[in-house]
C-alpha positions as CSV (number, residue, x, y, z in Angstrom):
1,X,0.0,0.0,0.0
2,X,2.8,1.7,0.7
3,X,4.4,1.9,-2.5
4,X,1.4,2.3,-3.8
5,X,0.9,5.7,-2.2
6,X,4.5,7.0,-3.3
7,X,4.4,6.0,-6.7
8,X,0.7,8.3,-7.0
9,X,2.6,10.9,-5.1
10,X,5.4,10.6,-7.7
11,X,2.9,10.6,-10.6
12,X,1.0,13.5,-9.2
13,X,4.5,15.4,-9.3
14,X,5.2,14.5,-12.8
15,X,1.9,15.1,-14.2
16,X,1.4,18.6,-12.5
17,X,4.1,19.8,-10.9
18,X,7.2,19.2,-13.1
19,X,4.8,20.8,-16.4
20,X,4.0,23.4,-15.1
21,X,7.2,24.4,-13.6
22,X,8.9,23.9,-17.8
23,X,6.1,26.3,-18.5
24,X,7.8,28.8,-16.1
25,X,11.4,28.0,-17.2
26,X,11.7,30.9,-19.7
27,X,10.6,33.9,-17.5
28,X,14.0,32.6,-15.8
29,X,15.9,32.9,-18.3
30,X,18.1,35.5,-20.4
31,X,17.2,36.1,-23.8
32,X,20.5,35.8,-25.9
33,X,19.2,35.5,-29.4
34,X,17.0,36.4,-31.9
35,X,16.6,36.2,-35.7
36,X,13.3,35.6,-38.3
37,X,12.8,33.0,-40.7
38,X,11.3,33.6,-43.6
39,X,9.7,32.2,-46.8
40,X,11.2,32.7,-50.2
41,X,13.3,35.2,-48.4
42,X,10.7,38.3,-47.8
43,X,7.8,36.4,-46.6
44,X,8.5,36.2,-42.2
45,X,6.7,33.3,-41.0
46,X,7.9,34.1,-37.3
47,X,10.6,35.9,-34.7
48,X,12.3,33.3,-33.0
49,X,13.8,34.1,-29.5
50,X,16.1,31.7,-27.9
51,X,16.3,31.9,-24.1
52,X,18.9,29.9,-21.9
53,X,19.8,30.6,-18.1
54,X,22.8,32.3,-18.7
55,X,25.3,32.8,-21.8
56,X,26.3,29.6,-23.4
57,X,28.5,28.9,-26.3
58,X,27.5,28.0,-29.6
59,X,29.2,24.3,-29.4
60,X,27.4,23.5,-26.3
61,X,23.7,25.4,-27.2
62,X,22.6,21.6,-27.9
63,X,24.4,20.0,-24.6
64,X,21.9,17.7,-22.8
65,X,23.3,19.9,-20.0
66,X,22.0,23.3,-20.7
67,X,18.1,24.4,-20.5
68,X,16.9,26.4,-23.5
69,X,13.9,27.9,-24.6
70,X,13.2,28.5,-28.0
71,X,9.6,30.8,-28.9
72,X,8.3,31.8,-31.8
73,X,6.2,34.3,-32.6
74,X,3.9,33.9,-35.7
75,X,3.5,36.7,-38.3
76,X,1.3,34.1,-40.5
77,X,-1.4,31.5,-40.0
78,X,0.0,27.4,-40.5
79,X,-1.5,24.4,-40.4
80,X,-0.4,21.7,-37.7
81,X,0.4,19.8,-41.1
82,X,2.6,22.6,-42.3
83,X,4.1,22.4,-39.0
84,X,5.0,18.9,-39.2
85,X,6.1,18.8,-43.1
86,X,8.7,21.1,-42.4
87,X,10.5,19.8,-39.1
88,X,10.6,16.3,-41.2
89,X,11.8,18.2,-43.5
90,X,15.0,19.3,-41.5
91,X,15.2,16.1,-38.9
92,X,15.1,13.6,-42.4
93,X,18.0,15.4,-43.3
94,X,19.7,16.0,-40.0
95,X,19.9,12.6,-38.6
96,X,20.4,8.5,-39.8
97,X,16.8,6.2,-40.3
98,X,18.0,4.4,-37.3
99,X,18.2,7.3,-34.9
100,X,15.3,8.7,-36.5
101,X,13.3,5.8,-36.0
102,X,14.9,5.0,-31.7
103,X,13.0,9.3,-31.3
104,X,9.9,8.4,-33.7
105,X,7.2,7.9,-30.3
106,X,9.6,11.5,-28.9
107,X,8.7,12.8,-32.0
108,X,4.9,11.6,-33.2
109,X,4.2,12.6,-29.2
110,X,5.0,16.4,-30.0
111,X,4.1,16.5,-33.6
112,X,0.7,14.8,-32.3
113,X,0.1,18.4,-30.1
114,X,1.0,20.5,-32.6
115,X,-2.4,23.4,-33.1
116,X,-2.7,25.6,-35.8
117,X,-1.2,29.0,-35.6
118,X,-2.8,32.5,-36.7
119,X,-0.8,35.8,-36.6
120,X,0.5,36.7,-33.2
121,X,0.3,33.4,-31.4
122,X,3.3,31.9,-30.5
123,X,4.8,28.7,-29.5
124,X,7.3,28.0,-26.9
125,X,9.7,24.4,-27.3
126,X,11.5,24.5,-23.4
127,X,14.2,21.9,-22.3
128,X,14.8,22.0,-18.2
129,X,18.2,20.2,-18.3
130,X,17.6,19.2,-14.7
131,X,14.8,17.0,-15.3
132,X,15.6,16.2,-18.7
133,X,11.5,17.4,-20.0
134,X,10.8,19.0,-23.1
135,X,7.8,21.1,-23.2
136,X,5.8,22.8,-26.0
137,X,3.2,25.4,-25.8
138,X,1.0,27.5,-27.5
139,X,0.2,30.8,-26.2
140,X,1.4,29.7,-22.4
141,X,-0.2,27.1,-22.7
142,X,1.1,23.4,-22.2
143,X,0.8,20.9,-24.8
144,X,2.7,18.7,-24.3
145,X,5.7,17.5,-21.8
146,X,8.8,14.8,-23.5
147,X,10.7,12.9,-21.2
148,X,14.1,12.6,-23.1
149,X,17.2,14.5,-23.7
150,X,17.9,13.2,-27.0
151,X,15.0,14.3,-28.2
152,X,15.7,17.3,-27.2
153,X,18.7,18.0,-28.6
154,X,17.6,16.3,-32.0
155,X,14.5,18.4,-31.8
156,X,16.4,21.9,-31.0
157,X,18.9,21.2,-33.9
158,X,16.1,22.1,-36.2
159,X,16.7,25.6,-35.6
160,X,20.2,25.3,-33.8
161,X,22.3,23.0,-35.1
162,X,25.2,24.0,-37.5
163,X,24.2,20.6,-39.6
164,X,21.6,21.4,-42.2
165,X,19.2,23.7,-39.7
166,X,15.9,24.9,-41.2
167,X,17.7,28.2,-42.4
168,X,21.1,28.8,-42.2
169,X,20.6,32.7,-41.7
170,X,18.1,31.9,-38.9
171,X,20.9,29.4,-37.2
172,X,23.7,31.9,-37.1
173,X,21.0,34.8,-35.7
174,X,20.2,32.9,-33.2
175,X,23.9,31.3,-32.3
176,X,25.0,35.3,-32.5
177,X,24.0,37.2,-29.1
178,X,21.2,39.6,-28.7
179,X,23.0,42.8,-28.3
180,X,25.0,42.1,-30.9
């Protein structure tokens, strides 16, 4: 009975608790960079804002070890579809079948939340390094909550990594500091 109690204790924590805490991560945190991305090269889809709890050099922005938040601000409507498309896009590109395939329930899970976007919403993809969760949200909003540091860094490489990112441009913006 025992054991039973601790392990809904436990649960209770990692349902309510530990989520809502990610959703907090990136009021305390530093904003360090920012960039756009666009579409055909006028078109911006969205700001992006990278947040981490203090400065942290490019080779170690994907480190398991840091915490990072990444939002995006919308400046056009997509489809959860559109979403999708383009962060298999980047990952099919970025990474082997076989590791593809050992983050495939990491990735359906998040891709599975995914809402459409209108102008001005924004989505927010948090890592707390500490408990290793990986949190997206729309509008402040919790949708979802990834137990896995490899997906994490696989999933922040999209944007961030120096290896075939979504945009190159938006990469180094966001690798380069803010008051820069």
């Amino acid at each position: 009975m025992q054991r039973y109690k601790l392990f809904l204790a436990v649960i209770t924590i990692a349902l309510f608790v530990l989520p809502a805490a990610a959703i907090g991560l990136v009021d305390s945190m530093t904003l360090v960079a920012k960039g756009n991305a666009r579409y055909m090269g006028f078109i911006k889809v969205y700001d992006a804002h990278l947040y981490v709890p203090e400065k942290v050099d490019h080779d170690r922005i994907l480190s398991t070890e840091v915490s990072k938040c990444l939002k995006l601000d919308y400046d056009v409507g997509l489809k959860p579809k559109d979403l999708i498309k383009g962060a298999n896009i980047v990952l099919e590109r970025q990474h082997t079948e076989e590791h593809l395939e050992s983050l495939k329930p990491y990735v359906e899970e998040l891709h599975n939340a995914y809402r459409a976007v209108d102008k001005g919403d924004s989505y927010t993809l948090c890592y707390d390094a500490e408990s290793e969760l990986t949190t997206l949200s729309l509008n402040a909003e919790q949708l979802v909550a990834i137990q896995s540091d490899e997906f994490s860094s696989a999933y922040f490489g999209i944007w961030l990594s120096p290896d075939k990112p979504l945009s190159s441009a938006l990469q180094k913006q966001l690798v380069t500091p803010a008051n820069k």
